[in-house]
N, C-alpha and C positions, 0 to 999 in steps of 0.2 A: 246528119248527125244530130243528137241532141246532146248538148252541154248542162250543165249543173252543176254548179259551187255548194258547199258546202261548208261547215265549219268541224268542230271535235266530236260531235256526237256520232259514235260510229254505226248505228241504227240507218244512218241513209246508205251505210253499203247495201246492205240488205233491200233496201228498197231500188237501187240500182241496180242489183243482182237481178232480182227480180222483175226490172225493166226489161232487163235485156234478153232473160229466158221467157219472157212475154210477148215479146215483139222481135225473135230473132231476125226478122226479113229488115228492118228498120235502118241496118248500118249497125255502125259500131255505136256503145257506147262507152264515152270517156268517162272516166272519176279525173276532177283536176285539184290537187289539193294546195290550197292558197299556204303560201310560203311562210302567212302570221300565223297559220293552225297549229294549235299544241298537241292534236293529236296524232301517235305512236303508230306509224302506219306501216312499219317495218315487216313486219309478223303475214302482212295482206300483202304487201307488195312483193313479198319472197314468193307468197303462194300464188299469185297472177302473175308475176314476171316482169316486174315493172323497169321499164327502159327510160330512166335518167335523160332527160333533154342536153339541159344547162347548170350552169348554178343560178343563174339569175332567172330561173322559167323552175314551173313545179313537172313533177311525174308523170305520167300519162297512164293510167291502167284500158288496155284495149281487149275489149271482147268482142272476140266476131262473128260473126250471123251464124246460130247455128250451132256455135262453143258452148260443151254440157256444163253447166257450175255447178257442180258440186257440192252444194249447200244444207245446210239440213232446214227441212220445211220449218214455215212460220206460223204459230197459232195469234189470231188476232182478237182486237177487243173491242166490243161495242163500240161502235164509230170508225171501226176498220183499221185503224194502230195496231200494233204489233204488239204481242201478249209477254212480256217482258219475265212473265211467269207464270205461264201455258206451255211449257216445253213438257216434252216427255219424261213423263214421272217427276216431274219438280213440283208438282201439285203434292205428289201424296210424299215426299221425302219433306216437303214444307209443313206439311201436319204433325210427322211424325220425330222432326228433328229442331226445328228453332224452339228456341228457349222460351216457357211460359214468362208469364211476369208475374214479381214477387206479392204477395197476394195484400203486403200490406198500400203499395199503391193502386192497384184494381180499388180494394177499399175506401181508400182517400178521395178518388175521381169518386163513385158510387156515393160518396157519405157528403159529397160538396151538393148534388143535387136532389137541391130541398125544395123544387116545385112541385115533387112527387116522382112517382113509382109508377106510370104509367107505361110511356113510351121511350123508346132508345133505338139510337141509330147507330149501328157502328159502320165507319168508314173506312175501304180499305181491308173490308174484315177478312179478306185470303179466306181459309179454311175454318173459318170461326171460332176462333180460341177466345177473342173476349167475347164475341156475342155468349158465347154459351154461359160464359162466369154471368154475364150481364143479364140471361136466361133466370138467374136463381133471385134474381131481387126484381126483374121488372116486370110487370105485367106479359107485354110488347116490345116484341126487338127485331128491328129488321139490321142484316147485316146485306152493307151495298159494295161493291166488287166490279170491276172492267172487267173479269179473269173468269171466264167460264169456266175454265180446268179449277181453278182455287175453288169457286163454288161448287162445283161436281164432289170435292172432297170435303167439303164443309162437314159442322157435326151439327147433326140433325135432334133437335129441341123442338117438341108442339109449341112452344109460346116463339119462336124464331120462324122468319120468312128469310127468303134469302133473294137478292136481288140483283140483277144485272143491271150496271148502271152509274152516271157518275158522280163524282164527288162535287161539283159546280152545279149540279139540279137533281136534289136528294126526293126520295120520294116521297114526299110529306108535307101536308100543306102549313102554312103561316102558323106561328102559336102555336103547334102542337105536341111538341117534342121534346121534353124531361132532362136526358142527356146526349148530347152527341160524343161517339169516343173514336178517335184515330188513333190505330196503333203500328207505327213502323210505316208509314204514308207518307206524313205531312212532311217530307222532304220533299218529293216527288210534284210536291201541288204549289201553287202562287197561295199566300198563306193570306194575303188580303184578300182574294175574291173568295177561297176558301171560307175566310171568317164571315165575311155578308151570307153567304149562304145560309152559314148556320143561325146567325141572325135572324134569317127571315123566319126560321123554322121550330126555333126556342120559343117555349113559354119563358112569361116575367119569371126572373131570377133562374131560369136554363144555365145547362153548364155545359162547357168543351170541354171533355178530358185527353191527354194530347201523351200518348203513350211509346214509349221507345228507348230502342238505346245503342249505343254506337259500336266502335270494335271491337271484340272481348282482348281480353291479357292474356296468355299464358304463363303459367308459375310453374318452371318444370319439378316434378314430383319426385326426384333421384334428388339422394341426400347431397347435402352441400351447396343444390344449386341456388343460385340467388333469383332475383326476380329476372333479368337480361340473359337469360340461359341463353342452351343452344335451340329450344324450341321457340322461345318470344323471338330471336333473332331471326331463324326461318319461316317464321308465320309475318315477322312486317316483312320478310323479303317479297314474300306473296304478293303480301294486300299491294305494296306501291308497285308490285306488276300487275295488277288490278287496277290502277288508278284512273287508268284513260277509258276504262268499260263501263263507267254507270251510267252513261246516255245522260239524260238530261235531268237527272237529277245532281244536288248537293250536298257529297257524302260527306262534306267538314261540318255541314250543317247539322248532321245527323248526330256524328261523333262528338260535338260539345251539346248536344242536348238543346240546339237554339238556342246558348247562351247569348249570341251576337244578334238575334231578334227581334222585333221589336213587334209585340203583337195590338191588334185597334181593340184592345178591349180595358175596360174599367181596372179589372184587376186580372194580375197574373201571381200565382201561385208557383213555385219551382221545386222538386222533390226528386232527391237521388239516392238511388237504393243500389248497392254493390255486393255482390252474390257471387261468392266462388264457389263452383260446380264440377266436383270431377265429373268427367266425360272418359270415354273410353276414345283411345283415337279413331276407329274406325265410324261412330257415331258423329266426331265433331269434323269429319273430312265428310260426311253424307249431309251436316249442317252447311257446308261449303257448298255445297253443289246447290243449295238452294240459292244461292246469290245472285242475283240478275248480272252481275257483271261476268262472274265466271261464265253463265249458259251465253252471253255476248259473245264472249272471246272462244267459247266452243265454237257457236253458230259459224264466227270469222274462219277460226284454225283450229278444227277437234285434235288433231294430233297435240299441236301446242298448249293446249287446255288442259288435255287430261295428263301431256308431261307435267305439266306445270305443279299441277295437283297430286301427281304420283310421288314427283321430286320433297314435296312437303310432305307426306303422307306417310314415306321412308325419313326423312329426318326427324318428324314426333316420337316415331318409334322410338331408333333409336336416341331420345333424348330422355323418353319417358324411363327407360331403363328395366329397373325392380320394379316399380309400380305398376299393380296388374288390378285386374279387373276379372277372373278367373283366366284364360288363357290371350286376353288382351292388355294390351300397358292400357294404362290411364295418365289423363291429362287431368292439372288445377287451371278450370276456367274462369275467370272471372270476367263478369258482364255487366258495366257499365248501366244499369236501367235509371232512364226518369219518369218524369211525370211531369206536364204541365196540367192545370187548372184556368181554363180562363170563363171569366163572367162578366156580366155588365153588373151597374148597379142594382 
């Protein structure tokens, strides 16, 4: 038998899944989940069949030599991790459905880096929405990516290279580098080793532009409603069934904008810009689907996943009401964006 502890990031099912349809001659193996973990394992334990020991012992999930799992394959990422946003078609519903950012922050980051107009690195750049704005002012702009699917659908600019590779050894030597911009990442990353890197890679007076922003609002659009409609109500039912799916990242981090951060540089700058967007609901449920936590909670239980997201999908409707979009309702979205600025002296 092989054993293995784990803690809440549900990402090592998957890699035990995968043990096990790797090596079915092996024995069984167990998932044992330690009794402190806070993660929701209900939803997996239904679907393997999990037989309760004790109260004082944890679960036991057994698969045995040979047991088909039924899993949906895993795209991975330079250095062989699991593509958290290489699933089937999340690439191209990611280009075509998250929210650009408001142009007056892109600006602000762009207008802070006064060593020049040469070179830029965007980090995290998924399908290149800022390399490309970043395209119009810089010479040079390499966008860098784990996410081969995210690159494959990148937009393609002659002055943009596109790169596989990661955020901890960017591809660019000491001193050379104008701007670095992370947009919708720097959650994902340790934000001190993160920041030496780009240190190493800034010219004097370089700048970090540190772009994102957390859960949108819903304001339903049928007269009378207030802001706590029936659609904000069912949209956090979602997100806190969401909760336990972002792996290893820090999504309170994301959703106050690093307010509770504390970044190693000389100065930081803070800029929040808030943008109500009607959406049409069948556009902002195809924005859902781009979420690494929901394609998590598919990858565990598709059935569950896409109830989950169907159940929300029929309550926007009907929330959204009168409000159309020619033969679709429309949602008022409103979307949190900031911006950090960080520089040395």
């Amino acid at each position: 038998h092989t054993k293995l502890n784990f803690a809440r990031d549900p990402i090592y099912w998957h890699i035990l899944c995968s043990i096990a349809e790797r090596y079915p001659r092996s024995g069984d193996v167990m998932i044992r989940r330690s009794a402190a973990s806070t993660f929701k394992a209900a939803a997996v334990a239904s679907r393997f069949h999990v037989q309760p020991t004790s109260a004082s012992s944890p679960p036991r999930l057994p698969f045995r030599a040979g047991r088909p799992l039924r899993l949906a394959s895993m795209a991975t990422v330079s250095g062989g991790g699991v593509d958290l946003f290489g699933n089937a078609g999340q690439a191209e519903k990611y280009s075509v459905y998250r929210p650009t950012y408001p142009a007056a922050l892109t600006a602000a980051v762009v207008a802070a880096a006064v060593s020049g107009r040469e070179q830029a690195i965007d980090v995290g750049t998924g399908t290149g929405q800022i390399a490309g704005e970043l395209s119009d002012t810089f010479a040079s702009v390499v966008g860098v990516d784990q996410s081969q699917a995210q690159l494959d659908n990148a937009k393609r600019r002659p002055n943009v290279e596109y790169v596989l590779g990661d955020a901890y050894a960017l591809p660019a030597s000491s001193g050379s580098v104008d701007l670095v911009t992370i947009g919708q990442t720097l959650h994902w990353l340790d934000v001190g080793r993160f920041s030496a890197e780009c240190k190493r890679i800034l010219r004097p007076k370089g700048v970090v532009g540190v772009l994102g922003y957390g859960v949108p609002h819903l304001k339903d659009c049928a007269p009378g409603e207030g802001d706590a409609g029936p659609a904000q109500r069912a949209f956090a039912a979602y997100y806190k069934a969401l909760e336990n799916m972002w792996g290893t990242c820090d999504r309170r981090v994301l959703d106050t904008g690093f307010a509770d951060v504390s970044f190693p540089w000389a100065s930081v700058e803070r800029l929040w810009e808030y943008e109500r967007r009607p959406m049409r609901v069948g556009a902002f449920v195809k924005y859902l689907e781009t979420w690494s936590a929901w394609n998590t909670l598919k990858r565990l239980d598709a059935p569950r996943a896409c109830a989950l997201l169907g159940d929300l999908e029929t309550a926007l409707v009907a929330a959204a009401g009168s409000a159309r979009a020619g033969d679709e309702q429309l949602l008022a979205v409103t979307f949190p964006f900031f911006g950090i600025i960080l520089k040395d002296a």
